[in-house]
N, CA, C, O and CB atoms as a CASP TS submission, in Angstrom:
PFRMAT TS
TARGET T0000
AUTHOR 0000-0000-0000
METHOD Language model
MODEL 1
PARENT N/A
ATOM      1  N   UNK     1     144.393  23.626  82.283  1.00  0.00           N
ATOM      2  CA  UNK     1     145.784  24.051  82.159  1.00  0.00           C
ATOM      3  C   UNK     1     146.216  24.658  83.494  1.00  0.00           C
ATOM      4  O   UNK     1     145.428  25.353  84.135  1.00  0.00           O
ATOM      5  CB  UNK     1     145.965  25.077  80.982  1.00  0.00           C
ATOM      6  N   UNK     2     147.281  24.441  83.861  1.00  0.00           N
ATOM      7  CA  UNK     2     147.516  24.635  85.450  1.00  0.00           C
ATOM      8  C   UNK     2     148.546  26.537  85.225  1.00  0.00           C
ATOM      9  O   UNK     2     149.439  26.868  84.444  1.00  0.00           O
ATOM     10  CB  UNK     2     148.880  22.733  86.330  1.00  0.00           C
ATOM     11  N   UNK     3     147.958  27.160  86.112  1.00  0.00           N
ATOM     12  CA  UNK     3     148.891  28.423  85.996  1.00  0.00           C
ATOM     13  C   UNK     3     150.208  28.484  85.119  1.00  0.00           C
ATOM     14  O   UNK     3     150.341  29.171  84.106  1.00  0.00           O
ATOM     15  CB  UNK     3     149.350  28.719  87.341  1.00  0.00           C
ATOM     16  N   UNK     4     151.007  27.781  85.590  1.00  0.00           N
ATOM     17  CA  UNK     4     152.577  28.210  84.660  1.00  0.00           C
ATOM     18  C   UNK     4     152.474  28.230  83.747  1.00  0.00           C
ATOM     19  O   UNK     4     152.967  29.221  83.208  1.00  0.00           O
ATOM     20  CB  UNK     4     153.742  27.551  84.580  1.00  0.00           C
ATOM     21  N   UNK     5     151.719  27.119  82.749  1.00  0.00           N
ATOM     22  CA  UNK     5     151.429  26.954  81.759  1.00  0.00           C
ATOM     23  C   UNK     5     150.650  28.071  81.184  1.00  0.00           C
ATOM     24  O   UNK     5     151.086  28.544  80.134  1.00  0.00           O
ATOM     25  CB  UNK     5     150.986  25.904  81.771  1.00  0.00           C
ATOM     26  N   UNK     6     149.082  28.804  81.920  1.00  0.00           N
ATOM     27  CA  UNK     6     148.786  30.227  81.249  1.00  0.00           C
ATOM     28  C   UNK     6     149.589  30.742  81.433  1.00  0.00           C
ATOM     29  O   UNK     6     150.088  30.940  80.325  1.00  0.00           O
ATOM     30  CB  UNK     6     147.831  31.039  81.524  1.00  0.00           C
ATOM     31  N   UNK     7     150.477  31.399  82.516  1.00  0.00           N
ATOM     32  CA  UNK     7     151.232  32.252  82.211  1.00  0.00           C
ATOM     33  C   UNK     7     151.834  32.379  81.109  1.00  0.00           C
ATOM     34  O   UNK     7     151.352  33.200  80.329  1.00  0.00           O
ATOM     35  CB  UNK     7     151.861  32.292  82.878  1.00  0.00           C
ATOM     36  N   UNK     8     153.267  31.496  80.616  1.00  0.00           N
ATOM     37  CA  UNK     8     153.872  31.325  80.018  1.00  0.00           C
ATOM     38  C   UNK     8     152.898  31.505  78.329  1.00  0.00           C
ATOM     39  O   UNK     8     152.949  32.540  77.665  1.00  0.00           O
ATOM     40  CB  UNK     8     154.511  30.195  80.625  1.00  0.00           C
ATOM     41  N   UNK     9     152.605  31.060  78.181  1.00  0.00           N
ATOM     42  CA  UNK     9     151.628  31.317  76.946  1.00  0.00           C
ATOM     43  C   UNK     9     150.778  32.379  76.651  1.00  0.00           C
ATOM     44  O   UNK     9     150.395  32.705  75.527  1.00  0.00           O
ATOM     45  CB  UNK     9     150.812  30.445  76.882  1.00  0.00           C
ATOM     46  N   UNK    10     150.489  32.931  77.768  1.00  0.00           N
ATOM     47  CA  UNK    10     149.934  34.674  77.836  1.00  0.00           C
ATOM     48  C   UNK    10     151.695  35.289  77.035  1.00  0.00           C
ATOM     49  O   UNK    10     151.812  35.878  75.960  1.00  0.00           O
ATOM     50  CB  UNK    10     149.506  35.522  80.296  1.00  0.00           C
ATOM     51  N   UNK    11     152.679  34.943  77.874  1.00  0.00           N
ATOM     52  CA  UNK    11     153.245  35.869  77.807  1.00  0.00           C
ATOM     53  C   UNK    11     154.502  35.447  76.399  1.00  0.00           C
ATOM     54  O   UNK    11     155.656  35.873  76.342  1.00  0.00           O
ATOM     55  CB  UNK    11     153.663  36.210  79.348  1.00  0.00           C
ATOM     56  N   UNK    12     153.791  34.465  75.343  1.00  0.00           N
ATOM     57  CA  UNK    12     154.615  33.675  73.968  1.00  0.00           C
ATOM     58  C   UNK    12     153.180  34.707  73.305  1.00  0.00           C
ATOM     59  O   UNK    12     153.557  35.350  72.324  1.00  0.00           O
ATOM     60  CB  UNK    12     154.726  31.199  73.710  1.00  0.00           C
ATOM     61  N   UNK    13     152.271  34.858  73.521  1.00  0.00           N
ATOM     62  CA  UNK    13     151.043  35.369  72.836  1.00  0.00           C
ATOM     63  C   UNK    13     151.245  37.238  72.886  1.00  0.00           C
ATOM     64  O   UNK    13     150.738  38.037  72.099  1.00  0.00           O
ATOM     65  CB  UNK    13     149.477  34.695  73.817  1.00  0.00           C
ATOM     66  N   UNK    14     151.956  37.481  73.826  1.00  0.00           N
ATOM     67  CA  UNK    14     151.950  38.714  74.247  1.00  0.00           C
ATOM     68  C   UNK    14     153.201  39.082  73.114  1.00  0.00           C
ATOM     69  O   UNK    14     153.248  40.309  73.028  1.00  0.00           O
ATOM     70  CB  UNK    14     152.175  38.913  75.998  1.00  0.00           C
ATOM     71  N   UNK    15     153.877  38.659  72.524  1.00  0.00           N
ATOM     72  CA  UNK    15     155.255  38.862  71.872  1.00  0.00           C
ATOM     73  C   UNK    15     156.188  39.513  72.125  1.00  0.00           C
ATOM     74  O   UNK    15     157.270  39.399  71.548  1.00  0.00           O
ATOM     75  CB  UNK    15     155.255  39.182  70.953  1.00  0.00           C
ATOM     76  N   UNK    16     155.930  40.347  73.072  1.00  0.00           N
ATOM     77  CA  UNK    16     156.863  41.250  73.622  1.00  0.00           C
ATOM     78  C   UNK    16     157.564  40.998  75.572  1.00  0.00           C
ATOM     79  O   UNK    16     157.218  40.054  76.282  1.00  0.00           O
ATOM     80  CB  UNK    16     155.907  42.735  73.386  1.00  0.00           C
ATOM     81  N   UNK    17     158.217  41.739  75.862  1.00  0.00           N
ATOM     82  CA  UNK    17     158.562  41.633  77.565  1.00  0.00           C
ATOM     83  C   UNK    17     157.295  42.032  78.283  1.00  0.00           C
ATOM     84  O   UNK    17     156.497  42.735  77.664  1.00  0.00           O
ATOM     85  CB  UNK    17     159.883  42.759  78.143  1.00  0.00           C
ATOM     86  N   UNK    18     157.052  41.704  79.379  1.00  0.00           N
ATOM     87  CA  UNK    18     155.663  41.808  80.168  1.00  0.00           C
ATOM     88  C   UNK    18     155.805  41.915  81.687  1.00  0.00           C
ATOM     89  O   UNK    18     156.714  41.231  82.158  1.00  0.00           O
ATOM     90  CB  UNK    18     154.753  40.515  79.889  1.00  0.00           C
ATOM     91  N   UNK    19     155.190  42.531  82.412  1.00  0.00           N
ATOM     92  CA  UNK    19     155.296  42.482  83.400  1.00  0.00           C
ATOM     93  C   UNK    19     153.869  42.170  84.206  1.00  0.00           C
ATOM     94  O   UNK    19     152.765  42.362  83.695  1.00  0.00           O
ATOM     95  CB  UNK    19     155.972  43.495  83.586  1.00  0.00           C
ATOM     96  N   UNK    20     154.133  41.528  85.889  1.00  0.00           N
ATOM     97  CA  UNK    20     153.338  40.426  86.356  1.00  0.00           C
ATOM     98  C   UNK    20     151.580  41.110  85.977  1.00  0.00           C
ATOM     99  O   UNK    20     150.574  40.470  85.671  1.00  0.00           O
ATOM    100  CB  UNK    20     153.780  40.085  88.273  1.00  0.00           C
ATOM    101  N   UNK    21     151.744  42.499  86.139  1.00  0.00           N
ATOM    102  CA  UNK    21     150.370  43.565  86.084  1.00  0.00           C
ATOM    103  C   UNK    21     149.711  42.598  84.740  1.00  0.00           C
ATOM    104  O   UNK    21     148.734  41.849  84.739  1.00  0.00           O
ATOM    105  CB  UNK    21     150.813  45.749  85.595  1.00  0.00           C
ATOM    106  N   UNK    22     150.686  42.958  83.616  1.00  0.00           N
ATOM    107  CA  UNK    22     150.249  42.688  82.408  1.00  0.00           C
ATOM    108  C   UNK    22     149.390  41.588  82.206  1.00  0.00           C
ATOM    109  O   UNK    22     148.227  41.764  81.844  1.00  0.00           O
ATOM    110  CB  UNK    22     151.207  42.577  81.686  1.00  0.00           C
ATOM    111  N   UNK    23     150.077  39.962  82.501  1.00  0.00           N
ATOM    112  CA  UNK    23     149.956  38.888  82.639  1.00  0.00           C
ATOM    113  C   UNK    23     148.594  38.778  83.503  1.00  0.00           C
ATOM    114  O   UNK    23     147.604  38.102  83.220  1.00  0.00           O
ATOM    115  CB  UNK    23     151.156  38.387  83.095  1.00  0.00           C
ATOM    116  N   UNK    24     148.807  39.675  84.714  1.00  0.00           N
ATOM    117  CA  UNK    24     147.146  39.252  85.344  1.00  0.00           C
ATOM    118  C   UNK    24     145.986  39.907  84.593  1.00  0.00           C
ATOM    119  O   UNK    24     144.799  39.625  84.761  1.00  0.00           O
ATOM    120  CB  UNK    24     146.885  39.809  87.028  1.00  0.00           C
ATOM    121  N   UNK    25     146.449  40.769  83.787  1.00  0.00           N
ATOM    122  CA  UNK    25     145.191  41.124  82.439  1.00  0.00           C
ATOM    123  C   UNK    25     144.934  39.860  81.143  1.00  0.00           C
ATOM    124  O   UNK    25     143.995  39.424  80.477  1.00  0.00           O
ATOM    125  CB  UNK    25     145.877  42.759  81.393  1.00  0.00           C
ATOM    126  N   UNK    26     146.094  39.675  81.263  1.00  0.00           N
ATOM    127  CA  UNK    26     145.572  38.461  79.900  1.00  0.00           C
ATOM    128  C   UNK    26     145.078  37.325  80.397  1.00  0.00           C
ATOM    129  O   UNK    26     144.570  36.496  79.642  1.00  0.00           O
ATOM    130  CB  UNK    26     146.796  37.841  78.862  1.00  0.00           C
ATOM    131  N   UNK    27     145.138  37.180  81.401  1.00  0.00           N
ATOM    132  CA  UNK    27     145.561  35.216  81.802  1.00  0.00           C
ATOM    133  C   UNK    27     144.249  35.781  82.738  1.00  0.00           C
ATOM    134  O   UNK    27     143.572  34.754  82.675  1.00  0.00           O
ATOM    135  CB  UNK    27     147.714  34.332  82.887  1.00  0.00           C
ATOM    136  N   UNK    28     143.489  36.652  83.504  1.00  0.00           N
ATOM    137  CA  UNK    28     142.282  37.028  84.702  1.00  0.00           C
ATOM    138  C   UNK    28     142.757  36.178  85.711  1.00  0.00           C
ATOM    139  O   UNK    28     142.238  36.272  86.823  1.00  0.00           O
ATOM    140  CB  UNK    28     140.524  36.659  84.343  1.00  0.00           C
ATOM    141  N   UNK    29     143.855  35.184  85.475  1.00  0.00           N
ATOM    142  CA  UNK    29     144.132  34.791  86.972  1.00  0.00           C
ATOM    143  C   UNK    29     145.082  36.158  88.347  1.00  0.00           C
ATOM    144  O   UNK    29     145.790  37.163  88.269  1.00  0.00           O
ATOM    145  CB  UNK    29     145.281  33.222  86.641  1.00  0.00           C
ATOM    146  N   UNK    30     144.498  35.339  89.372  1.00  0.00           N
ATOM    147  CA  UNK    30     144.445  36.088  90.359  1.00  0.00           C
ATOM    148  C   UNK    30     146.120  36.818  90.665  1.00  0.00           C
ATOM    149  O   UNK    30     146.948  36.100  90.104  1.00  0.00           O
ATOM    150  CB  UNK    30     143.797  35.145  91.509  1.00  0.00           C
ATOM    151  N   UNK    31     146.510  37.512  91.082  1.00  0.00           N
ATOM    152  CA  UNK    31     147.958  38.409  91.452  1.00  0.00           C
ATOM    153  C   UNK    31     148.771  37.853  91.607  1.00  0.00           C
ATOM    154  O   UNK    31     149.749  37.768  90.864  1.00  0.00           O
ATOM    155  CB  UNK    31     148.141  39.176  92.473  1.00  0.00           C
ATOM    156  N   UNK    32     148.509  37.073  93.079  1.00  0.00           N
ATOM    157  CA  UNK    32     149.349  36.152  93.767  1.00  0.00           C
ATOM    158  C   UNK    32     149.789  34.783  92.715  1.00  0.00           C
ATOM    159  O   UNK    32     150.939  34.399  92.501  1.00  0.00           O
ATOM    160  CB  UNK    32     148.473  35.677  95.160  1.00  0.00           C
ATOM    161  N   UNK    33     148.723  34.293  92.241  1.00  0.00           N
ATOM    162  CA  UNK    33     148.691  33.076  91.508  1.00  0.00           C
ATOM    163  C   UNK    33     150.478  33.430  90.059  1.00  0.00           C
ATOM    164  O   UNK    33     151.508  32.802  89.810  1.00  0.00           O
ATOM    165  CB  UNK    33     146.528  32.984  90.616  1.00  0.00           C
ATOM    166  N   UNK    34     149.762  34.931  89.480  1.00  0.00           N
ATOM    167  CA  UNK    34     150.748  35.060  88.522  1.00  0.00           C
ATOM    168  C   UNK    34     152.172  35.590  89.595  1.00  0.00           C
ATOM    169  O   UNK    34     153.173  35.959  88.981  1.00  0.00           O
ATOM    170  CB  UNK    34     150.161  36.259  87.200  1.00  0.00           C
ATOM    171  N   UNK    35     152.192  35.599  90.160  1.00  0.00           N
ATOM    172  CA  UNK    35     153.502  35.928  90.899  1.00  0.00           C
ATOM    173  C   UNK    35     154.341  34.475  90.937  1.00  0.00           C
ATOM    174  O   UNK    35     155.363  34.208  90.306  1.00  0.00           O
ATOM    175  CB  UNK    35     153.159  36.568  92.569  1.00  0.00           C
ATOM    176  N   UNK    36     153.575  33.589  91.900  1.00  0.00           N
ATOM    177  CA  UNK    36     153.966  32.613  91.854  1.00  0.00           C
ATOM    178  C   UNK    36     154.277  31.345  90.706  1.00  0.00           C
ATOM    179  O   UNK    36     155.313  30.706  90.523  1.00  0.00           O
ATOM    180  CB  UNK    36     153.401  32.492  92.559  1.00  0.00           C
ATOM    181  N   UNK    37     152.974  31.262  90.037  1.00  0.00           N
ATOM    182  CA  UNK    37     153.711  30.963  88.678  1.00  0.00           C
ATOM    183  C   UNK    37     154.957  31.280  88.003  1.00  0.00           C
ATOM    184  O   UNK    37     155.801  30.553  87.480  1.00  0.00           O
ATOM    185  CB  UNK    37     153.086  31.319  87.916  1.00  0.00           C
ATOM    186  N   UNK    38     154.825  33.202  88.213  1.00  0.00           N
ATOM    187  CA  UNK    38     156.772  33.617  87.348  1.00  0.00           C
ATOM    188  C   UNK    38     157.812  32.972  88.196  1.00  0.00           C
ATOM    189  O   UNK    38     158.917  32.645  87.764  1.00  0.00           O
ATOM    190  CB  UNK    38     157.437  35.689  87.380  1.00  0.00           C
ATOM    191  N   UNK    39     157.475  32.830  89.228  1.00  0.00           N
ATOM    192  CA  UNK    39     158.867  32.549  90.260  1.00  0.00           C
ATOM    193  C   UNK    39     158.842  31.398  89.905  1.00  0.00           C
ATOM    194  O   UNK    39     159.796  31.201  89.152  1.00  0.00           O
ATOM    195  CB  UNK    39     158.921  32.739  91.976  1.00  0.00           C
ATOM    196  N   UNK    40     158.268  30.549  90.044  1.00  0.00           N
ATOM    197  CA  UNK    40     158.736  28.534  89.307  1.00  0.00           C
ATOM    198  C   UNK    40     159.009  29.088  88.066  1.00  0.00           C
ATOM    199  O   UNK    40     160.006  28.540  87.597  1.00  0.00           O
ATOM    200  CB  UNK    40     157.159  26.868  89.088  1.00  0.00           C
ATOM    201  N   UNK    41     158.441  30.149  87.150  1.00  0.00           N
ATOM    202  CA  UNK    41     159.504  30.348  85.465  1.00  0.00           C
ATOM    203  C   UNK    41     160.329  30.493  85.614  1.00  0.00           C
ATOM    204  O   UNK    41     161.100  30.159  84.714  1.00  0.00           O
ATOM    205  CB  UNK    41     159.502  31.287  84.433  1.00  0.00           C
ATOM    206  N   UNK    42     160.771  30.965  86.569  1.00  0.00           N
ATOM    207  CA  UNK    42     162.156  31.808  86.706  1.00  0.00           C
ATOM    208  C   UNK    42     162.881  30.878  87.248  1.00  0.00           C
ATOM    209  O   UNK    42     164.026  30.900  86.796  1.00  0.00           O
ATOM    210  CB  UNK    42     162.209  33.170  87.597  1.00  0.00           C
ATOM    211  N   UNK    43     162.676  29.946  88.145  1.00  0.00           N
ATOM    212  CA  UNK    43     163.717  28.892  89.048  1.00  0.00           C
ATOM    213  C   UNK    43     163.972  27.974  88.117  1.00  0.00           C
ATOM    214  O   UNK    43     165.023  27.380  88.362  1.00  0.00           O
ATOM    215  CB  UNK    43     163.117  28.090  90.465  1.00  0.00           C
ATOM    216  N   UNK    44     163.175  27.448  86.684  1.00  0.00           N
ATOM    217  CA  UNK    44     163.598  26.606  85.731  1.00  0.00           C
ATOM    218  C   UNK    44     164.233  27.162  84.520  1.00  0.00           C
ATOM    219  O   UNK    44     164.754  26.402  83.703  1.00  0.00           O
ATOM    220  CB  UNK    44     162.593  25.882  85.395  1.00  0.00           C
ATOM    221  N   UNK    45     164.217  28.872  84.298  1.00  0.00           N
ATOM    222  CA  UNK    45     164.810  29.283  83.364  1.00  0.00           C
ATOM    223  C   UNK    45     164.336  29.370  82.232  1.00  0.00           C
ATOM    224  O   UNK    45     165.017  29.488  81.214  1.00  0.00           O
ATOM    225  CB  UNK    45     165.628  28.820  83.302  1.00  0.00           C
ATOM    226  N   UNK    46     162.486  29.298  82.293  1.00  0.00           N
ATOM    227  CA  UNK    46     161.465  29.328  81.407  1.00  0.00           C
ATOM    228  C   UNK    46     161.376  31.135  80.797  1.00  0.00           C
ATOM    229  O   UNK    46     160.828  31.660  79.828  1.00  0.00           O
ATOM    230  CB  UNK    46     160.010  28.686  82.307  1.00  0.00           C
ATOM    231  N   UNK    47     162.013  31.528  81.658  1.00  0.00           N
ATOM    232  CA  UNK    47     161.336  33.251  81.178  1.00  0.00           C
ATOM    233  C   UNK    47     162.674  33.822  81.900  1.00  0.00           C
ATOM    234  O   UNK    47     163.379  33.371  82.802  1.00  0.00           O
ATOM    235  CB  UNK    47     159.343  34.011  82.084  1.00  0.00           C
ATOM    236  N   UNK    48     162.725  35.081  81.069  1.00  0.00           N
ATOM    237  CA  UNK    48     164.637  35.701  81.470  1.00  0.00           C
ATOM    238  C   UNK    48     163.555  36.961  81.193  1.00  0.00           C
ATOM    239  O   UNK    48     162.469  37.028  80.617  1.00  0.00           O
ATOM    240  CB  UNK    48     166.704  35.316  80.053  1.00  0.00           C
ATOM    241  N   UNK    49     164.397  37.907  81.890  1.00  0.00           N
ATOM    242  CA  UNK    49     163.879  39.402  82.246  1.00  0.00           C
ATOM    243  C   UNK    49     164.838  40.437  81.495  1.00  0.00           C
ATOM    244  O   UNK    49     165.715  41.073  82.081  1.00  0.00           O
ATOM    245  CB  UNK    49     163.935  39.720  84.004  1.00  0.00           C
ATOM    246  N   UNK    50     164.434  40.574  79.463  1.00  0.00           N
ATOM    247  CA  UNK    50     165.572  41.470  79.396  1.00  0.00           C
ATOM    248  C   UNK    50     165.874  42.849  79.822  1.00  0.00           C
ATOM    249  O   UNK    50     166.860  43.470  79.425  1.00  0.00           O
ATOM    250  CB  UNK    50     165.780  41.527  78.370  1.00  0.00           C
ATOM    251  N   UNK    51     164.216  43.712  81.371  1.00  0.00           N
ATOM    252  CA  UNK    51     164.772  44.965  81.226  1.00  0.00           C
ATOM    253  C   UNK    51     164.040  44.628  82.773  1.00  0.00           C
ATOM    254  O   UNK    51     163.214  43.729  82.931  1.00  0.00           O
ATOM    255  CB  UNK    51     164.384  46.298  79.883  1.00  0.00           C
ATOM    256  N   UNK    52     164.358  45.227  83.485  1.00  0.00           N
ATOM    257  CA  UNK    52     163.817  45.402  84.918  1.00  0.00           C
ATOM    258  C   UNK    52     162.177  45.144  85.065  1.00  0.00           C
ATOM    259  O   UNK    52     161.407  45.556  84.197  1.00  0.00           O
ATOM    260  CB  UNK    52     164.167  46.965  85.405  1.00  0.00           C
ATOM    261  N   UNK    53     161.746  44.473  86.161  1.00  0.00           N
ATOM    262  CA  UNK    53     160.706  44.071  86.003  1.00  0.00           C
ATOM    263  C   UNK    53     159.885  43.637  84.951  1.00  0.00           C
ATOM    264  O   UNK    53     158.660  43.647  85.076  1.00  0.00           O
ATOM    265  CB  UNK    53     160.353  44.638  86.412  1.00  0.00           C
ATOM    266  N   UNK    54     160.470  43.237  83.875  1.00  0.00           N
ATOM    267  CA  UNK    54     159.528  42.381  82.658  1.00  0.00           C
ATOM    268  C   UNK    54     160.414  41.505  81.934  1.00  0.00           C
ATOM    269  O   UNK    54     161.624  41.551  81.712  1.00  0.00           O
ATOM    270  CB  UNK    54     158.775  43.394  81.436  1.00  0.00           C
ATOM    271  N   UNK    55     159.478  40.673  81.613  1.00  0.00           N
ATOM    272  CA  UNK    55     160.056  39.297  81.485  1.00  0.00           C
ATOM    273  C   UNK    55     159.453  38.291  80.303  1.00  0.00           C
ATOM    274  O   UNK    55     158.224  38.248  80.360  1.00  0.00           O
ATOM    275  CB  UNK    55     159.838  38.617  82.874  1.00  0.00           C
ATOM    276  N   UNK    56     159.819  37.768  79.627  1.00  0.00           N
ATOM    277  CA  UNK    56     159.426  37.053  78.480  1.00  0.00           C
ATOM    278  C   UNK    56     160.272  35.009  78.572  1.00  0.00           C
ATOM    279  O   UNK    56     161.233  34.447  79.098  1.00  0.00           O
ATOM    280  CB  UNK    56     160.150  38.295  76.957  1.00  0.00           C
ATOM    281  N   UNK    57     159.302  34.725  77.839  1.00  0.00           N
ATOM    282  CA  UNK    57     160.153  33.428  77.268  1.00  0.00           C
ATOM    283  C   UNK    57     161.251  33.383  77.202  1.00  0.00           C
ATOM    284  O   UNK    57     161.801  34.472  77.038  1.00  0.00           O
ATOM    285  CB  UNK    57     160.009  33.048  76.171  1.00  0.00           C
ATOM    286  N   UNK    58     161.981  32.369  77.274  1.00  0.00           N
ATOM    287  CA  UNK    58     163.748  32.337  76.973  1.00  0.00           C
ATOM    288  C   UNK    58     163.690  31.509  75.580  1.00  0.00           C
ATOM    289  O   UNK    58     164.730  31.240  74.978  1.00  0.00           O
ATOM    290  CB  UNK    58     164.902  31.323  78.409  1.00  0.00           C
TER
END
């Protein structure tokens, strides 16, 4: 499964808003990796941020 994909599913599993810290606890992928993963979520509109720095599924 290629990053975006854990991410995103860490953070449908997580049920709540999350932030990138969080995500690199569930998913053990590396910082950078979950950074970059959210930013392609975010440029397709996969994950919306309802409170400052955390972010969930749309």
């Amino acid at each position: 499964m290629e990053p975006t994909q854990q991410v995103l599913e860490a953070m449908k599993q997580a049920g709540e808003p999350v932030n990138a810290g969080k995500v690199v606890e569930l998913t053990g992928l590396d910082r950078k990796v979950v950074d970059k993963a959210m930013a392609d979520l975010k440029k397709t509109s996969e994950i919306v941020s309802p409170k400052r720095c955390f972010w969930q599924p749309a």
